[in-house]
Each structure stands twice: as C-alpha cells, then as structure tokens.
N, CA, C and O atoms as CSV, one atom per row, in Angstrom:
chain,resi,resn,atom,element,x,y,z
A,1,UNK,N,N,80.253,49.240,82.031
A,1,UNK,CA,C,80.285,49.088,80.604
A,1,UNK,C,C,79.127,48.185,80.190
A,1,UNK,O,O,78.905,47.192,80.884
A,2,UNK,N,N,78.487,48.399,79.289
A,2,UNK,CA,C,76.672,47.769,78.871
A,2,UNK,C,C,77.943,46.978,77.843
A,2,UNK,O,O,78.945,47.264,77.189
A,3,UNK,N,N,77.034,45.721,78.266
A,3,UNK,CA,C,77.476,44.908,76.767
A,3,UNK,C,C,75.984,44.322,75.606
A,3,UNK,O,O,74.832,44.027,75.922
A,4,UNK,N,N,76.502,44.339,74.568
A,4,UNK,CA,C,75.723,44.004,73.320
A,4,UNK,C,C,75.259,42.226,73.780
A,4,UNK,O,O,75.822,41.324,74.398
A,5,UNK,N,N,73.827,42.404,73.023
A,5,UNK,CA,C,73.295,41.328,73.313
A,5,UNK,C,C,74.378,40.123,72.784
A,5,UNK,O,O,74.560,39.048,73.356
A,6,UNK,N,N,74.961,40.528,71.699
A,6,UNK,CA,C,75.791,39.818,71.047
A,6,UNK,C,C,77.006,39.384,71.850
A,6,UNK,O,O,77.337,38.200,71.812
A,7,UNK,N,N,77.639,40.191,72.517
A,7,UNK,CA,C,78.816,40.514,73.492
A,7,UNK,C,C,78.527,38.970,74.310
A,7,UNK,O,O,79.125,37.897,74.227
A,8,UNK,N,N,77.247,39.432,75.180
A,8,UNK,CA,C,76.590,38.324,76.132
A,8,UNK,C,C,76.781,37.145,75.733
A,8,UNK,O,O,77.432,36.412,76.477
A,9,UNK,N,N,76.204,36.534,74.269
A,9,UNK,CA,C,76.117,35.530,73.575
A,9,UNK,C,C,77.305,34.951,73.670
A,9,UNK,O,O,77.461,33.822,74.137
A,10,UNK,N,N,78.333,35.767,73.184
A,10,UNK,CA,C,79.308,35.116,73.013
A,10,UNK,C,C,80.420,34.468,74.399
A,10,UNK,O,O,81.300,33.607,74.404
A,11,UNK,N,N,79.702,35.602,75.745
A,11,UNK,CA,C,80.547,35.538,76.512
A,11,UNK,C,C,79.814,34.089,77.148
A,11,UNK,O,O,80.547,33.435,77.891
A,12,UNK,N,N,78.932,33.749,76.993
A,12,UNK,CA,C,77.964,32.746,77.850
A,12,UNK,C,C,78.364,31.407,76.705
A,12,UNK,O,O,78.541,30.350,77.310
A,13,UNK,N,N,78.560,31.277,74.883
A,13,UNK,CA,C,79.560,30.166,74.991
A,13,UNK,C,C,81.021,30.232,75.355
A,13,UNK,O,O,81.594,29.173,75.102
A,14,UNK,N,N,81.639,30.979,75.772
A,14,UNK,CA,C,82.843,30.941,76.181
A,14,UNK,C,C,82.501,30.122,77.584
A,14,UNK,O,O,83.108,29.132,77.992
A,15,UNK,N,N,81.480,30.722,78.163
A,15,UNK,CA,C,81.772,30.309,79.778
A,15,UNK,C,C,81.857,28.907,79.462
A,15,UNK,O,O,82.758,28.162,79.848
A,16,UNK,N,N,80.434,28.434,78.417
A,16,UNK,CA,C,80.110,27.004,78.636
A,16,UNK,C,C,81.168,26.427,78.156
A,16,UNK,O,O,81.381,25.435,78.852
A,17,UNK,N,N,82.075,26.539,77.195
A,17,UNK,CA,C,83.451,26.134,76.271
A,17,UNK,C,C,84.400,25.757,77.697
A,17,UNK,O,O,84.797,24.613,77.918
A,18,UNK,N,N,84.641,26.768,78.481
A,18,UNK,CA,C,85.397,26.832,79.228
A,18,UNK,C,C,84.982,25.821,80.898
A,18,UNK,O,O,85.510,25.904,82.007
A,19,UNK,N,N,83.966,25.033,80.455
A,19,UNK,CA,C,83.811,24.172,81.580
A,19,UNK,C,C,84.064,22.665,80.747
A,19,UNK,O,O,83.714,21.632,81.319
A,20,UNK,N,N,84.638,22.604,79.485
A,20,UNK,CA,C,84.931,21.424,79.642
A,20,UNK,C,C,86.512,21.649,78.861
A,20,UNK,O,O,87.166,20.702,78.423
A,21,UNK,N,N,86.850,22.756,78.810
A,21,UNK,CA,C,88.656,22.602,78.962
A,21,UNK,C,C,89.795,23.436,79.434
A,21,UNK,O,O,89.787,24.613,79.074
A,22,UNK,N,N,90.676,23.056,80.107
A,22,UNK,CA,C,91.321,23.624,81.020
A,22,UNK,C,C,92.809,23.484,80.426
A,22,UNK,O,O,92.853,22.650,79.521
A,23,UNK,N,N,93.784,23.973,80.658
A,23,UNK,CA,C,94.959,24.092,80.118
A,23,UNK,C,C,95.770,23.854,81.496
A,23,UNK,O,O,95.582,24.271,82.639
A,24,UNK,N,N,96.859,22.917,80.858
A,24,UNK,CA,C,97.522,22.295,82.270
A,24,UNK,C,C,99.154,22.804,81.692
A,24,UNK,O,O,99.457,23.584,80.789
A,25,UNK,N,N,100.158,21.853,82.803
A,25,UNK,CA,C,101.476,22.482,82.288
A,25,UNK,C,C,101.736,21.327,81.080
A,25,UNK,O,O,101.880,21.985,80.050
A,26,UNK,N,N,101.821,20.322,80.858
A,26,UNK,CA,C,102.184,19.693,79.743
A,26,UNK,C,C,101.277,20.142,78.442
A,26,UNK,O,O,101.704,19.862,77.322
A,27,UNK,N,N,100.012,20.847,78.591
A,27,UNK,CA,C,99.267,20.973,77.440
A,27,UNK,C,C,98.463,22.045,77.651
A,27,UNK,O,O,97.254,21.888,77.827
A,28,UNK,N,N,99.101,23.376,77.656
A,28,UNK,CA,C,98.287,24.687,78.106
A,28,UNK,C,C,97.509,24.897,77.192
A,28,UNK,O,O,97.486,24.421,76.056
A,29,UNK,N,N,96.527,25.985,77.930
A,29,UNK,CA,C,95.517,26.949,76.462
A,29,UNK,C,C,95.688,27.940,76.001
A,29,UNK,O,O,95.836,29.008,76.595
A,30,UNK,N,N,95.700,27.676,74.457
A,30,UNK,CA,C,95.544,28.707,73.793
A,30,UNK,C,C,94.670,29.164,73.418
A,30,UNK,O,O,93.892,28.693,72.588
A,31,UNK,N,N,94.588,30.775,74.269
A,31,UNK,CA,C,93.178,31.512,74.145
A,31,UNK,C,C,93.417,32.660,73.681
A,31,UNK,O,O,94.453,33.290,73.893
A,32,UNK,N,N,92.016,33.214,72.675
A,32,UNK,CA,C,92.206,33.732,71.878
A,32,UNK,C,C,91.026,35.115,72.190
A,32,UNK,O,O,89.853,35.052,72.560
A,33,UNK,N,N,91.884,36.316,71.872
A,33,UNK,CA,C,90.742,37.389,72.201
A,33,UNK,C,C,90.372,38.355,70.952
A,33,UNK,O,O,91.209,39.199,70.630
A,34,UNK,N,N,89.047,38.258,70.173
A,34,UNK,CA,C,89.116,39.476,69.125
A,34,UNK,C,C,88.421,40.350,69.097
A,34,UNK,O,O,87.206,40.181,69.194
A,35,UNK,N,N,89.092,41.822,68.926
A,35,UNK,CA,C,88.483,42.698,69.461
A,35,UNK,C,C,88.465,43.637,67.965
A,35,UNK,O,O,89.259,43.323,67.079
A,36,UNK,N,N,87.472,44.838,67.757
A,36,UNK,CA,C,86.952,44.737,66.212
A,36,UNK,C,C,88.155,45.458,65.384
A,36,UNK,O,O,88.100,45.707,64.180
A,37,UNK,N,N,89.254,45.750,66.249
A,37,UNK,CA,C,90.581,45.694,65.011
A,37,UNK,C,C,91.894,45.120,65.309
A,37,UNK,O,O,92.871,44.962,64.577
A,38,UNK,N,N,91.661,44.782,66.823
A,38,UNK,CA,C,93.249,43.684,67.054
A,38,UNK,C,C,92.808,42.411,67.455
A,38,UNK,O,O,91.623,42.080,67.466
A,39,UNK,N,N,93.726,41.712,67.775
A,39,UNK,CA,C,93.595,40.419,68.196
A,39,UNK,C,C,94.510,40.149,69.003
A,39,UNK,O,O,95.518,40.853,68.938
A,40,UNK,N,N,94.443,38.756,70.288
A,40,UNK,CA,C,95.058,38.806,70.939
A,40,UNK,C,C,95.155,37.092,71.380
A,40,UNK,O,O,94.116,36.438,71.298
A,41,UNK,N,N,96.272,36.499,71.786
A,41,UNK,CA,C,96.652,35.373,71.981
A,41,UNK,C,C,97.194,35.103,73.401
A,41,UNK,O,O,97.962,35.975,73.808
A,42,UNK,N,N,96.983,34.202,74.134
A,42,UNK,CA,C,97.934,33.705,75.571
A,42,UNK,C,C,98.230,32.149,75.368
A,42,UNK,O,O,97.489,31.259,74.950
A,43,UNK,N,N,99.397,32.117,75.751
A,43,UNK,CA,C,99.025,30.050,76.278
A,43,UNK,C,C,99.087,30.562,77.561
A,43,UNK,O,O,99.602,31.569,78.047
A,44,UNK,N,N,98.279,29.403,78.108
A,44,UNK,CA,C,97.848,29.931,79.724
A,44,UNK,C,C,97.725,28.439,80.548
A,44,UNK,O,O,96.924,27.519,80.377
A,45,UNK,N,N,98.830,28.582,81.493
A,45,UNK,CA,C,98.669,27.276,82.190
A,45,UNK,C,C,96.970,27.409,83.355
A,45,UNK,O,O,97.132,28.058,84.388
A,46,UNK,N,N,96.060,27.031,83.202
A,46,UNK,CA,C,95.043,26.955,84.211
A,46,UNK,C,C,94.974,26.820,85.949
A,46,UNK,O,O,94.395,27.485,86.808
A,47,UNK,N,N,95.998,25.441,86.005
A,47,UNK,CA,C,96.597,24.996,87.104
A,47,UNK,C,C,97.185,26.002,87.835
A,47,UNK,O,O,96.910,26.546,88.904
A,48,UNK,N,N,97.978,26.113,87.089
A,48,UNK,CA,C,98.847,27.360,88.477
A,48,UNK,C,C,98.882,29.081,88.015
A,48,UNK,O,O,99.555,29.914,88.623
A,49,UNK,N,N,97.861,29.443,86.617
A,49,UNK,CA,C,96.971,30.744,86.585
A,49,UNK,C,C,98.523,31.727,86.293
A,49,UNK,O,O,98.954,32.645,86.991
A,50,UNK,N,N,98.980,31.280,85.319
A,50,UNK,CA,C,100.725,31.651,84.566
A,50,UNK,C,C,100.240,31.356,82.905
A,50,UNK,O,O,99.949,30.319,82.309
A,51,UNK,N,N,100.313,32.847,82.474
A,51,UNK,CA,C,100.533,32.715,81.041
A,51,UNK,C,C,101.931,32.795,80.508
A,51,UNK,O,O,102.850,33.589,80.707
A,52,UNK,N,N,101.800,31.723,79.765
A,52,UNK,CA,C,103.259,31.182,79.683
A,52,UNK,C,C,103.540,31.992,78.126
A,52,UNK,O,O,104.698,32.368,77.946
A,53,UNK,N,N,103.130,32.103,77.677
A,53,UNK,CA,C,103.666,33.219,76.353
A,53,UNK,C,C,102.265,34.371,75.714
A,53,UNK,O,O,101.114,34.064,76.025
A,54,UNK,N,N,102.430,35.227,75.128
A,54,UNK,CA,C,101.467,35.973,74.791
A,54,UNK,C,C,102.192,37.014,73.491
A,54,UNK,O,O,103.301,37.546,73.465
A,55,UNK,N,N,100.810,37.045,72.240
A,55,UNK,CA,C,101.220,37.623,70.988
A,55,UNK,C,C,100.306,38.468,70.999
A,55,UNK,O,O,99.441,38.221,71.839
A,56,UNK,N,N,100.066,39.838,70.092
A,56,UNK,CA,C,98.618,40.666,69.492
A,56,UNK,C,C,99.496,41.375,68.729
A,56,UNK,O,O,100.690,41.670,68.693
A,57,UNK,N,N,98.081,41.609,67.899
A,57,UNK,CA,C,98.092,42.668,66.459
A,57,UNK,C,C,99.247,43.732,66.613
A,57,UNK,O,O,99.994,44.142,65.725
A,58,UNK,N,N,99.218,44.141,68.166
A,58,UNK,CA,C,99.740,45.369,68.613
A,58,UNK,C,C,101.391,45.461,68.509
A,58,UNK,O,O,102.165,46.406,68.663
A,59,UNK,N,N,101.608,43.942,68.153
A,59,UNK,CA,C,103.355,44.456,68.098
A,59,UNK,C,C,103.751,44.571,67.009
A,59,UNK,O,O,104.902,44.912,66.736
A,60,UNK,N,N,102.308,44.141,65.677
A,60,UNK,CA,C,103.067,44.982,64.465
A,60,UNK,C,C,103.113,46.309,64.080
A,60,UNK,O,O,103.842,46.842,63.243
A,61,UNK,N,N,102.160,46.835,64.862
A,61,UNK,CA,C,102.436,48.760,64.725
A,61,UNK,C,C,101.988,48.806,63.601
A,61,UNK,O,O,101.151,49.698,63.732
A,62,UNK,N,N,101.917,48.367,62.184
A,62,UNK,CA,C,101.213,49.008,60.709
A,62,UNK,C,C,99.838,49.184,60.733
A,62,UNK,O,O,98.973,48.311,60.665
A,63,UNK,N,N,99.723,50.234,60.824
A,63,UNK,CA,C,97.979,50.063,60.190
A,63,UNK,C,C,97.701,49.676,59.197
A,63,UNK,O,O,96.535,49.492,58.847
A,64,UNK,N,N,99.147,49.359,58.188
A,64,UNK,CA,C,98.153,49.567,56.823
A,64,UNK,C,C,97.936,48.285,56.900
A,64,UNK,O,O,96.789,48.316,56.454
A,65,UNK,N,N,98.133,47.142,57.119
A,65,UNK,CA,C,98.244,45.371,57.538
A,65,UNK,C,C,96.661,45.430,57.633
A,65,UNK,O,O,95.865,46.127,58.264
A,66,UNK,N,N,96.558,44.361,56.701
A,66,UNK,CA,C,94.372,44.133,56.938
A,66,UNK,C,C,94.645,43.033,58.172
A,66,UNK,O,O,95.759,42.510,58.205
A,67,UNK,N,N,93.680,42.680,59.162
A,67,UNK,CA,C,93.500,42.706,59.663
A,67,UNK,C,C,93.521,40.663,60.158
A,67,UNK,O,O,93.616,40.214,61.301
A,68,UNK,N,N,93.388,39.790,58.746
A,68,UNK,CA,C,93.509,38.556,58.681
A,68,UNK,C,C,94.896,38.608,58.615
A,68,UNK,O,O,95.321,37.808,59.448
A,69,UNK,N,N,95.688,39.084,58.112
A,69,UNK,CA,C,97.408,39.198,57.689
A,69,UNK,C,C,98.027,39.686,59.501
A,69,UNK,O,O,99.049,39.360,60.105
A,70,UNK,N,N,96.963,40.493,59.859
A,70,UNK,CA,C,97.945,40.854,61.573
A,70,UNK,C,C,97.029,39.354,62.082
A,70,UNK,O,O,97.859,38.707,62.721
A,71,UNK,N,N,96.056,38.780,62.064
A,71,UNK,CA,C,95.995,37.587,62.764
A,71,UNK,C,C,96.717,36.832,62.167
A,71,UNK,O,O,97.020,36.113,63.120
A,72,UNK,N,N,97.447,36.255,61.011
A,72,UNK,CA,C,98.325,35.508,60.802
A,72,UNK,C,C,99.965,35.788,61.607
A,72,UNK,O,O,100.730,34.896,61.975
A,73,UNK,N,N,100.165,37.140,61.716
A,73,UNK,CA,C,101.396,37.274,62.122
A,73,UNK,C,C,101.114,36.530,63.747
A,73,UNK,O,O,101.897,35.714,64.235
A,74,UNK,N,N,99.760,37.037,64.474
A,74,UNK,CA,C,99.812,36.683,65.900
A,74,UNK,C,C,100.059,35.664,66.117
A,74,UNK,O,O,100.593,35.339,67.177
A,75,UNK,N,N,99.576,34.363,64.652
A,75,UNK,CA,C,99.645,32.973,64.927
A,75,UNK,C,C,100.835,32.394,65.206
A,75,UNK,O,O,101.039,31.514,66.042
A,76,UNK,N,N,102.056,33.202,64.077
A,76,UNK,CA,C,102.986,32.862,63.804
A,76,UNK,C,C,104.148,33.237,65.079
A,76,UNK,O,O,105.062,32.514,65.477
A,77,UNK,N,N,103.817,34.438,65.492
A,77,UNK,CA,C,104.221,34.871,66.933
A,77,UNK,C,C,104.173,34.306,68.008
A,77,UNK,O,O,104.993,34.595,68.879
A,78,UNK,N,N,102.925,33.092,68.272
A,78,UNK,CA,C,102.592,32.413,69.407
A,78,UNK,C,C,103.364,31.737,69.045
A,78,UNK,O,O,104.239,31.844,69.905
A,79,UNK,N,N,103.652,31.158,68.435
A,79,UNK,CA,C,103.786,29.214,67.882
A,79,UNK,C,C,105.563,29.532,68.499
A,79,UNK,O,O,106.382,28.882,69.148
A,80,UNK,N,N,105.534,30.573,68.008
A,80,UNK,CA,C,107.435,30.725,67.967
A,80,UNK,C,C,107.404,30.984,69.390
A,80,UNK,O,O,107.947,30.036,69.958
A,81,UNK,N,N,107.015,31.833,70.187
A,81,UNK,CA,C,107.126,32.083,71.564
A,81,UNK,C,C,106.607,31.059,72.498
A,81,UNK,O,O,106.722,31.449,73.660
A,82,UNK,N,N,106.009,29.736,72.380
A,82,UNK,CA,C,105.449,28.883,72.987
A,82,UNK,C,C,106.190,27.710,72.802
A,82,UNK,O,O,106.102,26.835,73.664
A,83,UNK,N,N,107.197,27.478,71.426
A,83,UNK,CA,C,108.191,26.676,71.339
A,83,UNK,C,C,109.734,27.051,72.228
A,83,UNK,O,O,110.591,26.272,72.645
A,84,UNK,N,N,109.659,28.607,72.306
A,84,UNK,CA,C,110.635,29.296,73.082
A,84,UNK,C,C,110.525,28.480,74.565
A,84,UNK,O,O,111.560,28.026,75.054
A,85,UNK,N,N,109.574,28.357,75.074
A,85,UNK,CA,C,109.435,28.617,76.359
A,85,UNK,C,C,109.212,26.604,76.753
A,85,UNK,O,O,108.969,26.177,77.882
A,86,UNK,N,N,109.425,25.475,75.156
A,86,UNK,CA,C,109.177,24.256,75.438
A,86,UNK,C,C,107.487,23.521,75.155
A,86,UNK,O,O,107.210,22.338,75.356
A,87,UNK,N,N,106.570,24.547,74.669
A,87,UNK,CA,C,105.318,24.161,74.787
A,87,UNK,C,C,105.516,23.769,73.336
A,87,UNK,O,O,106.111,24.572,72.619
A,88,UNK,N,N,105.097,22.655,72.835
A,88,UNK,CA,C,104.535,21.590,71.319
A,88,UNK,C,C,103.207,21.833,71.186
A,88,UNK,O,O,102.617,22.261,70.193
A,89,UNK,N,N,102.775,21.536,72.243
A,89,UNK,CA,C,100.722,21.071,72.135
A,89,UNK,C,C,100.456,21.897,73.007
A,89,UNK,O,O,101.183,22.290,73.919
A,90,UNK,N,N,99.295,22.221,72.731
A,90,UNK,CA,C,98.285,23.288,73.417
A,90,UNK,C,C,96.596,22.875,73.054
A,90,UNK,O,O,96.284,22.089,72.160
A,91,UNK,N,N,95.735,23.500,73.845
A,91,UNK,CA,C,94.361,23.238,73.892
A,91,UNK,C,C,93.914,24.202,72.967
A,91,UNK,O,O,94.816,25.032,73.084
A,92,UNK,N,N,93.190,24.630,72.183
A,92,UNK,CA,C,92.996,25.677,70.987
A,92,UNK,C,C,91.530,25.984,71.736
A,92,UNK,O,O,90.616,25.171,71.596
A,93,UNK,N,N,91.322,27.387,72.664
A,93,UNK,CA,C,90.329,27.830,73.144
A,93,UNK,C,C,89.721,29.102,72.363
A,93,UNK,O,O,90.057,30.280,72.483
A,94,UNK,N,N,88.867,28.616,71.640
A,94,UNK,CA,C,88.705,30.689,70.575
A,94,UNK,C,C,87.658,31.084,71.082
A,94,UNK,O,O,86.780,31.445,70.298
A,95,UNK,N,N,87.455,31.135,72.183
A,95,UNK,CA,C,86.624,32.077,73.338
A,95,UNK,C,C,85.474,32.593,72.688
A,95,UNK,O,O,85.254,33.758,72.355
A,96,UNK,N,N,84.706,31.496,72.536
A,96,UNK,CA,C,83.393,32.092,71.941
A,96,UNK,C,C,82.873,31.839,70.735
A,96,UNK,O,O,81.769,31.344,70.506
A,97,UNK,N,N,84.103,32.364,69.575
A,97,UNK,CA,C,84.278,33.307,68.571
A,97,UNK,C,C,83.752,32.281,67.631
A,97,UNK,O,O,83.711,31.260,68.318
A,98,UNK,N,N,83.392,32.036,66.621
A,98,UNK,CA,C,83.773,31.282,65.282
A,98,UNK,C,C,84.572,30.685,64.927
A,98,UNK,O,O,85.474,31.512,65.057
A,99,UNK,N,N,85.024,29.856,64.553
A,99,UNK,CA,C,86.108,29.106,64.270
A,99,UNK,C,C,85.705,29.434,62.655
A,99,UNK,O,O,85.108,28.738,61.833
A,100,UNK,N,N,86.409,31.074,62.533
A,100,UNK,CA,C,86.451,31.899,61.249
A,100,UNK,C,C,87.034,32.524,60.787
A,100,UNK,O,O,88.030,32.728,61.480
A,101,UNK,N,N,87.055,33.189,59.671
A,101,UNK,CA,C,88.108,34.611,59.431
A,101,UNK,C,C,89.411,34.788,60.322
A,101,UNK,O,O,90.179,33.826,60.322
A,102,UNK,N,N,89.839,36.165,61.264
A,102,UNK,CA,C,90.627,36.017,61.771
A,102,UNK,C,C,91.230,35.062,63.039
A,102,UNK,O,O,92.429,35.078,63.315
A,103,UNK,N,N,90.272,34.252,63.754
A,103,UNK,CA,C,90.382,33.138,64.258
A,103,UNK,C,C,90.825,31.847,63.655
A,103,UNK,O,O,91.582,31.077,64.246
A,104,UNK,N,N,90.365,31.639,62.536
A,104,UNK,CA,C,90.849,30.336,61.807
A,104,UNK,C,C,92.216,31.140,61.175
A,104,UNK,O,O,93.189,30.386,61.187
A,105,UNK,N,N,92.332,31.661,60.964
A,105,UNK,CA,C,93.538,32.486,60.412
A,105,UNK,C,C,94.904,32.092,61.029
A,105,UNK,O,O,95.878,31.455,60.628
A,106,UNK,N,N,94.438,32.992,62.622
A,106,UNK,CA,C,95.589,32.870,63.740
A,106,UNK,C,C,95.873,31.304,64.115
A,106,UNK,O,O,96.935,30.792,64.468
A,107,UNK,N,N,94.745,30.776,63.949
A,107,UNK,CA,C,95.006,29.014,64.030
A,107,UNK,C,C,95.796,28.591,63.177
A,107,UNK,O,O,96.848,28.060,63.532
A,108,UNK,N,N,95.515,28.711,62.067
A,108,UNK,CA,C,96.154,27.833,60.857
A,108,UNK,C,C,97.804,28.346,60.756
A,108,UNK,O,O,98.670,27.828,60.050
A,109,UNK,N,N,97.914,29.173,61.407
A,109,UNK,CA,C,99.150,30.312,61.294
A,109,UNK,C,C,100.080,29.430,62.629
A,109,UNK,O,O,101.208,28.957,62.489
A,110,UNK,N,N,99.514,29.402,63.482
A,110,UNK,CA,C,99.999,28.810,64.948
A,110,UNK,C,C,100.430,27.081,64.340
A,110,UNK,O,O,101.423,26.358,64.265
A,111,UNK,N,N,99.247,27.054,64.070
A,111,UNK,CA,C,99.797,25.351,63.058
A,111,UNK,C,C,100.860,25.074,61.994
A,111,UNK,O,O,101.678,24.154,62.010
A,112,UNK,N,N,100.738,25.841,61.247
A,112,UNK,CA,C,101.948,25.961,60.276
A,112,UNK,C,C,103.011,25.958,60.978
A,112,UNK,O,O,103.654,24.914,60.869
A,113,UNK,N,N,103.547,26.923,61.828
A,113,UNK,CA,C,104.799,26.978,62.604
A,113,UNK,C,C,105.032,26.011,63.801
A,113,UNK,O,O,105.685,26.124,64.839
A,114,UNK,N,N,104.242,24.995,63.267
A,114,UNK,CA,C,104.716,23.678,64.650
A,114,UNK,C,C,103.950,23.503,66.067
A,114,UNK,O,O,104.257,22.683,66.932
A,115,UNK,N,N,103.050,24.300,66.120
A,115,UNK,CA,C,101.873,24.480,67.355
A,115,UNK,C,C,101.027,23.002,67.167
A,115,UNK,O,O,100.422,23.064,66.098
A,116,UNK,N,N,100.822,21.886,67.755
A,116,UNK,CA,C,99.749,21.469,67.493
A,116,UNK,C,C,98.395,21.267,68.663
A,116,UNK,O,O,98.535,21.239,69.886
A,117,UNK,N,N,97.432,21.172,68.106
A,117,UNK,CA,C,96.243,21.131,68.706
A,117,UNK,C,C,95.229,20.404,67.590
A,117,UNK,O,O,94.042,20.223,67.860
C-alpha cells in the first residue's frame, strides 16, 4: 500500500509523539485513529500491550450522522467504557492528527463524560 506524502508526515509525528508517552495500567492511552469517514478510539495499556476499552464511528451504523457528531458519540462511548472497566485518567495520544475538528471533538466529548487528561 503507497502512502501519501501526507500519510508519512503524519505517521513520522506520531512516531516522534509516541517516544515521549506511553500508557501504563494506572494511566493508559488514549489513542486515536482518523480515517476520512470513521474514527476510532482505544485506551491501551503499553506495559503489558492490552487494550483495555475501544469505541468507532462504526457502532453507530447512520450514515446520515456528519461526521463531528459520530466523533462526539466515540468520545462519549470511550469515557463510558473506560469508567466501566475503572480507568478516570488517561494519556490523550491523537496520533499525529491536529488537535482539531473531529479530534478535538472526540476529546472534548471523552471530557465531558468524566475522562480526564
């Protein structure tokens, strides 16, 4: 699979992002994947390589949902499934991306419902 110069860019700050934070069991990461019509969420313990909860666009099934409104639901989906499982705090990893549009979205969404980072 050829990736876009852009693709690269983004994957090379992720790498560098990802050498100075790691997600442990008291304070996993939340990492974030967007792809150009879903989105996708893990908390992910690093240490022992166990994602401890996981949300995407994909379990609301509507197409007609724009696309900031399915990253708000994902936010709201993590926060609840990561309190399920005992996680409060998490590391906020947005893999690359902008800290924008549907990324700040799914953040502010994860925050509202008691996630902090």
């Amino acid at each position: 699979m050829a990736f876009t110069e852009r693709d690269e860019a983004r994957q090379k700050r992720h790498r560098r992002l990802r050498t100075r934070i790691a997600g442990t069991a008291d304070r996993p990461r939340l990492a974030v994947y967007r792809s150009l019509n879903q989105i996708y969420a893990q908390v992910i313990d690093d240490r022992s390589g166990r994602t401890l909860a996981a949300a995407s666009s994909l379990e609301a099934r509507d197409s007609k949902v724009k696309r900031a409104d399915a990253a708000k639901a994902v936010g709201t989906s993590i926060a609840e499934k990561a309190k399920a499982v005992g996680i409060e705090e998490v590391i906020f990893d947005r893999g690359g991306y902008r800290y924008h549009g549907r990324v700040k979205a799914l953040a502010d969404a994860a925050r509202s419902n008691g996630l902090r980072f």
